[in-house]
C-alpha positions in Angstrom: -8.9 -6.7 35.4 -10.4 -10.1 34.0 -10.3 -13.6 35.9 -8.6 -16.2 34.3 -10.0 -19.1 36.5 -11.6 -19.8 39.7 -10.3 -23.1 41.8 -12.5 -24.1 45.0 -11.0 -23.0 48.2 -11.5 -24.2 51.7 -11.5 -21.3 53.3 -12.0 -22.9 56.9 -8.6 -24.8 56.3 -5.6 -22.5 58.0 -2.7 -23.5 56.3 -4.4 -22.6 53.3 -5.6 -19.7 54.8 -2.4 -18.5 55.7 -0.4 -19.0 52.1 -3.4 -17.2 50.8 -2.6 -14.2 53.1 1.1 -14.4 52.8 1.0 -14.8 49.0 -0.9 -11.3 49.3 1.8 -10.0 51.2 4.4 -10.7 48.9 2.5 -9.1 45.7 2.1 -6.0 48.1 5.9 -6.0 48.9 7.3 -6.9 45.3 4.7 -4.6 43.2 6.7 -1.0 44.0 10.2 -2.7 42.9 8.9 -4.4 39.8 7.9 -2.9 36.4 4.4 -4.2 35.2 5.5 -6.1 32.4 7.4 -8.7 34.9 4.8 -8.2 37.8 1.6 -9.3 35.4 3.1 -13.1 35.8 1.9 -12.7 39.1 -2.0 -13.7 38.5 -4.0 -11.7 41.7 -6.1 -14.2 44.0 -9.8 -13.0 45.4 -11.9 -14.7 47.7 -15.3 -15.0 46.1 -18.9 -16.6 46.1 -18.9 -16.7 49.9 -15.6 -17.6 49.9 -15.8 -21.4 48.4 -13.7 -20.5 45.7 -10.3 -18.3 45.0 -10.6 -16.7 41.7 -7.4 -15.4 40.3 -7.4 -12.0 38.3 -4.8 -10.0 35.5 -4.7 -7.1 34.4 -3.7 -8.2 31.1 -6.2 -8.2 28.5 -6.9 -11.4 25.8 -8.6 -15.5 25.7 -6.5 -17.1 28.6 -5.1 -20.7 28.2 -3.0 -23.2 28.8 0.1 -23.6 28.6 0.1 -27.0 28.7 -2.4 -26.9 25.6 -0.6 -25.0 23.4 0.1 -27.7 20.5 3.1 -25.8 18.5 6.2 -26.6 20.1 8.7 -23.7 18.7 5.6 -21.3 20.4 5.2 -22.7 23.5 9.3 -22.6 24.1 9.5 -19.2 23.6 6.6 -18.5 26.0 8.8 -20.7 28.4 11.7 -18.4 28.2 9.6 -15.5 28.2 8.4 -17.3 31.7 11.7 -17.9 32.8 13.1 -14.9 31.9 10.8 -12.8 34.3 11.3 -14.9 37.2 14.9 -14.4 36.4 13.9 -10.8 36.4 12.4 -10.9 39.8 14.9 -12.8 41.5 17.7 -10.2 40.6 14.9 -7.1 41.3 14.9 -8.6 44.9 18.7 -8.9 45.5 18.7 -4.9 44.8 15.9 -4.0 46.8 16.1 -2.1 50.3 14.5 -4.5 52.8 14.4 -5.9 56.1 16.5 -9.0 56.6 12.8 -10.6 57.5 11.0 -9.0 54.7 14.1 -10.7 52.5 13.7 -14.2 54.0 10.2 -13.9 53.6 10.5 -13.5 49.4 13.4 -16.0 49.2 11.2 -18.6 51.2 8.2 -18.0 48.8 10.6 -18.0 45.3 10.3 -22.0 45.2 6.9 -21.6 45.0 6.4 -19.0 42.2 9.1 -21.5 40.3 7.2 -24.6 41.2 6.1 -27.3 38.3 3.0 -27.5 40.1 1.4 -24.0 39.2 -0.8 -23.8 36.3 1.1 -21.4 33.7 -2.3 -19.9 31.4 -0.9 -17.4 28.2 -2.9 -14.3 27.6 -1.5 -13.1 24.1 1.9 -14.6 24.5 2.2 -12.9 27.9 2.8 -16.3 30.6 0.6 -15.9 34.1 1.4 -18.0 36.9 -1.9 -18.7 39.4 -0.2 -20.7 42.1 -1.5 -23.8 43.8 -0.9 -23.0 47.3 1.1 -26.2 47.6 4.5 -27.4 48.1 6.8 -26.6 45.3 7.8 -29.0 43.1 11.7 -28.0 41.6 13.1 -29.4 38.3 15.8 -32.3 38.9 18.6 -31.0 39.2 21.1 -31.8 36.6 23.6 -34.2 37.6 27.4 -33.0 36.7 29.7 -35.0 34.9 33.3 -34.7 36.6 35.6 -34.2 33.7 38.1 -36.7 32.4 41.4 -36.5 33.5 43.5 -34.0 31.7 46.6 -36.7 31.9 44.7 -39.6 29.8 44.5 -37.3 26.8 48.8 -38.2 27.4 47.9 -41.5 25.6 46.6 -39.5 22.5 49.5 -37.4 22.1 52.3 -40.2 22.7 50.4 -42.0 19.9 50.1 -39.0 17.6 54.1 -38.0 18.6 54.8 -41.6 16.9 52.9 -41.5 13.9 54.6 -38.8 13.1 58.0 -39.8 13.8 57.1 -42.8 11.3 55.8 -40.5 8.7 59.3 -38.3 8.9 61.4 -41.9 8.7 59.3 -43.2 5.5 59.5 -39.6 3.6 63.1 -39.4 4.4 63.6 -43.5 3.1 61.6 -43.0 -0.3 61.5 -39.0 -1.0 62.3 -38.7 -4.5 64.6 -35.0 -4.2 68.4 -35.8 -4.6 68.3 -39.0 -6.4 69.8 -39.1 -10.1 67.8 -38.5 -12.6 67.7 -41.1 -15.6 70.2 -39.9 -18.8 67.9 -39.9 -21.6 70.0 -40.4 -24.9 69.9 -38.2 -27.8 67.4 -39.1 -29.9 68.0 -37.6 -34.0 65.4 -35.9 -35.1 63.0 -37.0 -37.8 62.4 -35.3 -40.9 59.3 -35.5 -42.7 58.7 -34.9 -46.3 56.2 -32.6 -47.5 53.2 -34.1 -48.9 51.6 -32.0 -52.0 48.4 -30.9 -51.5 46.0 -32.2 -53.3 43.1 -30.3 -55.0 39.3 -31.4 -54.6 37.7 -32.3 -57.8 36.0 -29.6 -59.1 32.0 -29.0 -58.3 29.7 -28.9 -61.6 26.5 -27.8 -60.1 23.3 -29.3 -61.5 20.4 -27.4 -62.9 18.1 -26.9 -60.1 14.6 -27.7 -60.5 12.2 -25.4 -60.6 10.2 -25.2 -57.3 6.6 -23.8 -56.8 6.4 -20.8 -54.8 4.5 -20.8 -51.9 2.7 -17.7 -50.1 3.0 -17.8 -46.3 -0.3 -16.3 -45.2 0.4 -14.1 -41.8 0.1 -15.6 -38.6 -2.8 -14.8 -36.3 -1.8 -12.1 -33.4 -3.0 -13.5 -30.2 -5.4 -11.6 -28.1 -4.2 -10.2 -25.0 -4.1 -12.1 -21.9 -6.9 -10.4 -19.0 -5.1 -8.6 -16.7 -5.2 -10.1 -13.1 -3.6 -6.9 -11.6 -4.3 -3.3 -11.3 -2.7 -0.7 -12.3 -1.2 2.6 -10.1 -2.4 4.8 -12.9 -5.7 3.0 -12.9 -6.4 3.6 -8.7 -5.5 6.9 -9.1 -7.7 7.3 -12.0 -11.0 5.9 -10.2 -13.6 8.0 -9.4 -15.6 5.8 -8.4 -14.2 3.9 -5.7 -15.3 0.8 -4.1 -16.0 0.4 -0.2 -16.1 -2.3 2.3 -17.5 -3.1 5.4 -16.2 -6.1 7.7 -19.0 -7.0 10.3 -16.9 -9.4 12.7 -19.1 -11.7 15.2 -17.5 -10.9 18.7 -20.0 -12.8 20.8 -18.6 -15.7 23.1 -20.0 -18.3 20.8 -17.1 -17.7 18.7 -15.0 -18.6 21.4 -16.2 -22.5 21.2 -13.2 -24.4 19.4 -13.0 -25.8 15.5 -11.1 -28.8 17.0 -14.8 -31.0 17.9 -18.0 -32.0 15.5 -21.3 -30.0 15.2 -22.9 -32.7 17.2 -20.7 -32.5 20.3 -21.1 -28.3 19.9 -24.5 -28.7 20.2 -24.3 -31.4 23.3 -22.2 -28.9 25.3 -24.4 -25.9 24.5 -27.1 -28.3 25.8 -25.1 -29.2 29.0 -26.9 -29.9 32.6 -24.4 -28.0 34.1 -25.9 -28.0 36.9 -25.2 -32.0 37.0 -21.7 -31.2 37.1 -18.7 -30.9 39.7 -17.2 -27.5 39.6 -14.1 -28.9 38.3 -15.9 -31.1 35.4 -17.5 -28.0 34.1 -14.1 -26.1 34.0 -12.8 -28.9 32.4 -15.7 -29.7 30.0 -15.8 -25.6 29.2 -11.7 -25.4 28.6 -11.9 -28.5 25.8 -14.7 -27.4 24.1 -13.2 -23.7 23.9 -9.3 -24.6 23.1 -7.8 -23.5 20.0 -7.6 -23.2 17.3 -11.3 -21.6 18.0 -13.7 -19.9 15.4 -12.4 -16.5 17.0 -8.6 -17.1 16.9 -8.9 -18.3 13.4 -11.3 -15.8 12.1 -9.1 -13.1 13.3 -5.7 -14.8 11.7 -7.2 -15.1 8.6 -9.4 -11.1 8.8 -5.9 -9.8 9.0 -4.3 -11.9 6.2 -7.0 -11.1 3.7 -7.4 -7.5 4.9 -3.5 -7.1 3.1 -4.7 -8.3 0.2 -7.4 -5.7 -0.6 -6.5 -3.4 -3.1 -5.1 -0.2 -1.9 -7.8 2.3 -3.4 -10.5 0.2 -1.3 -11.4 1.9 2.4 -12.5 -0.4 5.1 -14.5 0.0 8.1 -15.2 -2.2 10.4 -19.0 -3.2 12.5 -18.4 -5.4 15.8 -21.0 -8.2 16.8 -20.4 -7.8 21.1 -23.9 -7.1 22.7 -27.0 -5.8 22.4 -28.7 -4.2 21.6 -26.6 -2.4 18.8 -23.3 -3.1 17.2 -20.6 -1.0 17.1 -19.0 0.9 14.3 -15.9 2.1 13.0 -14.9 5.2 10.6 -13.1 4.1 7.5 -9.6 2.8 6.9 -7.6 4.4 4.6 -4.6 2.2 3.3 -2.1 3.8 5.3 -4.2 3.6 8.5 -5.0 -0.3 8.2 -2.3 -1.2 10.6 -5.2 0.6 13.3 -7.9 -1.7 11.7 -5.6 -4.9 12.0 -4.7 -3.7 15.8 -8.8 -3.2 16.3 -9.5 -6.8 14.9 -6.7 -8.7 16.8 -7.8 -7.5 20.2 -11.2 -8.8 19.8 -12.5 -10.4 22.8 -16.1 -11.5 23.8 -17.8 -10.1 26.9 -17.7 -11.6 30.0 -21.2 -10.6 30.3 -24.1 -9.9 28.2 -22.5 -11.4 24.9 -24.6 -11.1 22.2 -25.0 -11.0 18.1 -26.8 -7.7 17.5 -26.8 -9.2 13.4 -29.5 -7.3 12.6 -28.4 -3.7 13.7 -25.1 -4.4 12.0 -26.1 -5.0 9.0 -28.1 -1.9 9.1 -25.5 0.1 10.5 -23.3 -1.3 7.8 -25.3 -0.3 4.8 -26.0 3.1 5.8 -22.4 3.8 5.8 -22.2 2.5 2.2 -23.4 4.0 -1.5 -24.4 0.9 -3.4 -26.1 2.7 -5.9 -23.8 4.8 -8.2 -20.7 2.1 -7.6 -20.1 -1.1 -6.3 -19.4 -1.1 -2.9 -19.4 -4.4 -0.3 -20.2 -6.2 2.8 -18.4 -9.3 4.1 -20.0 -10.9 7.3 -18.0 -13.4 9.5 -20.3 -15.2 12.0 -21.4 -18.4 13.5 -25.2 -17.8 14.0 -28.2 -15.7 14.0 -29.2 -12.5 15.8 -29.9 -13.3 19.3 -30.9 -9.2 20.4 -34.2 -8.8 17.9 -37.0 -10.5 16.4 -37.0 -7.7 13.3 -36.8 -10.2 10.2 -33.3 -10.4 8.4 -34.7 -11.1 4.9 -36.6 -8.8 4.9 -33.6 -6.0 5.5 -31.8 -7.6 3.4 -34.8 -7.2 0.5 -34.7 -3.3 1.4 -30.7 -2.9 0.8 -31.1 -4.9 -2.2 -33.9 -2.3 -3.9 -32.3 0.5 -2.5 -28.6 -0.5 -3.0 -28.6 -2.4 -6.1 -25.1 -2.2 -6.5 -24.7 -3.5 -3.3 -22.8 -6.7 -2.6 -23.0 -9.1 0.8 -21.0 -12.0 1.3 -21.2 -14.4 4.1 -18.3 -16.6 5.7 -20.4 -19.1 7.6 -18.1 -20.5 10.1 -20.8 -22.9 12.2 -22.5 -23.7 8.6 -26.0 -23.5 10.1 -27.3 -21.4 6.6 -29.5 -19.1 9.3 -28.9 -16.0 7.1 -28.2 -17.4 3.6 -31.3 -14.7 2.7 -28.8 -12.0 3.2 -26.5 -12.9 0.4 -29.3 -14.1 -1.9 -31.2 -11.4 -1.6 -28.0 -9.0 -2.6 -26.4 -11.4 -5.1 -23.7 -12.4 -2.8 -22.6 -15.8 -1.7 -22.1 -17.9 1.5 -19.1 -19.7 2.2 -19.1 -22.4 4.7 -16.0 -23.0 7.2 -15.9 -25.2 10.1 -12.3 -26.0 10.2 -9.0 -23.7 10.4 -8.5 -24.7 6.5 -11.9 -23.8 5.3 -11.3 -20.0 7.0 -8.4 -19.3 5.0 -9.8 -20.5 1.9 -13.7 -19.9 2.1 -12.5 -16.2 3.3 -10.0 -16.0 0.4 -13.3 -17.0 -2.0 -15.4 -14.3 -0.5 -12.9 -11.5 -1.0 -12.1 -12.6 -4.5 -15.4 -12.9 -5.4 -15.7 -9.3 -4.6 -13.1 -8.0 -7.4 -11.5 -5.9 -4.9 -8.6 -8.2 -4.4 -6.0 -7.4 -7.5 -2.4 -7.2 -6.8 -1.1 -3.9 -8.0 0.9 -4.1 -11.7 4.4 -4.0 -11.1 
């Protein structure tokens, strides 16, 4: 169960009191009748710190936002419908379930307000969550109806298309041409031509020809072959040595800060007197410098794009940057199995608490689960920082995988651009890629991957 939001609450104020205790009482009665799916639009309220605020719970897992601030049109329709759809689905659970005639009023009486306008909507991976307002619901207009025309004005039409016709009929039967005489051609005698003789060409006397010097057409170069871009079947099944990859994937909350503002104004709000702030103003400050497109929601789009175009014969495991003080790992991938690894990836989510970039222990962790030294073999870090759990010097791990792993490969995707761990790739003959916008990801991620020669389409 993870809260969405908390909203301050006067907990002294009985009206208020009372929709908060009846709005209880309604997810207590319609929870048995409804299947979770519908039931998790309902977002759960709890009284908390000391009761100043209401803080409003789901048990569905993902980054809650907006509604309002979802920017593509086409998506944010069909999370409408979706919306729509399950009060639809609530409303006809209720006319089928066996209640009192008060518990029945009760529901009906509260319906307006789940519907209401007023309600903040937030989306937790496509799944809409209403946390309601506690306040008088606001309805849609309703949409005025049109009485429809008289069906005895469309009289008019007909009458007028009934004597266009009748005209039409009157001028074919006036100028049709069938049944008139035809005109009497006279006979006409026939003409008889002469035959012409034929007449012969003039003979051709053919000229002696001159004689012309023969010349030797020396062969034409054959052009060397094209390199191949792709990679054979017979050549993956063929390799003994085959390359591995590791994907270490920052997971700490800073990734959750959005690619939509300047460096500048990042490091203002991660400098913030919060304590200087209204409870509302820091809600609001923390939801616009957090709205997508973030460094998480992008890094993960483009992670699953590029992990499709690996080659099939490469395994890949993935190393999770959450908390300290290690990071967790992953087994390896097979092809078959990287639908698993692209489910593992899209349902990263930060920690509420203790968020942290354990850098360090990944990268450890990383290259002890690669070779490095008889084949190639590869990291690819995605981050925005630093590690933030030790003190243990990067560079100098990254100078111990490079002697022991020579043929070991690390590639950064910088996504803040601070160059904090620039040694990493240096040190292992990788490079770093800086992307601080949605555009950069896809194609500083797209660099790294190709940079690795592990990204050949298969020959067809």
């Amino acid at each position: 169960m993870q809260r969405i939001t908390r909203i301050i609450f006067d907990h002294n104020h009985s009206e208020k009191m009372s929709l908060f205790d009846q709005y209880n009482s309604l997810l207590a009665l319609l929870k048995p009748h409804l299947t979770e799916r519908t039931f998790s639009i309902l977002a759960i309220p709890r009284l908390i710190d000391d009761n100043q605020y209401i803080g409003w719970y789901s048990p569905l897992e993902g980054q809650p936002i907006l509604l309002s601030e979802i920017s593509d049109q086409s998506h944010k329709a069909k999370i409408e419908k979706t919306l729509q759809n399950r009060i639809n689905d609530i409303e006809a659970t209720v006319k089928l379930m066996s209640i009192t005639a008060e518990q029945r009023t009760f529901i009906s009486s509260w319906l307006p307000r789940i519907k209401s306008l007023g309600n903040h909507i937030y989306v937790i991976n496509d799944d809409p969550v209403i946390v309601n307002i506690f306040e008088d619901p606001i309805l849609p207009a309703p949409v005025p109806v049109i009485p429809p025309k008289s069906f005895w004005r469309w009289w008019h039409f007909l009458l007028l298309a009934l004597l266009i016709l009748g005209l039409l009929g009157i001028l074919w039967y006036l100028f049709c041409p069938y049944g008139k005489e035809k005109p009497v051609i006279a006979d006409v005698e026939p003409v008889i031509t002469l035959p012409v003789e034929e007449q012969k060409p003039d003979p051709v006397v053919e000229l002696p020809k001159e004689e012309q010097p023969v010349v030797k057409s020396e062969p034409e170069p054959i052009p060397e072959p094209a390199p191949k871009n792709c990679i054979t079947r017979e050549e993956i099944a063929n390799n003994t040595d085959k390359p591995k990859m590791v994907m270490i994937f920052d997971n700490s909350a800073s990734m959750t800060l959005t690619l939509m503002e300047s460096q500048a104004s990042i490091n203002q709000y991660l400098n913030s007197d919060w304590y200087s702030m209204t409870e509302q103003e820091a809600d609001a400050y923390e939801k616009r410098m957090t709205r997508l497109p973030n460094r998480l929601s992008s890094s993960k789009k483009v992670a699953l794009s590029t992990i499709d175009k690996i080659q099939p014969d490469v395994n890949i495991a993935l190393v999770t940057l959450s908390a300290c003080p290690a990071a967790q790992t992953t087994s390896f991938y097979h092809y078959e199995n990287r639908g698993k690894l692209k489910n593992k990836i899209s349902r990263l989510n930060p920690l509420e608490n203790n968020s942290a970039t354990p850098l360090y222990s990944g990268l450890k962790q990383a290259s002890k689960m690669l070779d490095g030294v008889n084949h190639d073999d590869y990291i690819l870090v995605i981050s925005d920082g630093e590690d933030n759990c030790t003190k243990a010097n990067i560079c100098t791990l990254a100078g111990k995988i490079a002697a022991q792993q020579p043929h070991l490969k690390i590639n950064i995707v910088d996504i803040a651009g601070q160059h904090k761990i620039d040694c990493v790739a240096e040190k292992t003959g990788g490079k770093v890629y800086i992307a601080q916008n949605p555009t950069q990801i896809v194609k500083q991620m797209n660099n790294a991957v190709s940079n690795m020669n592990i990204s050949k389409p298969i020959c067809e």
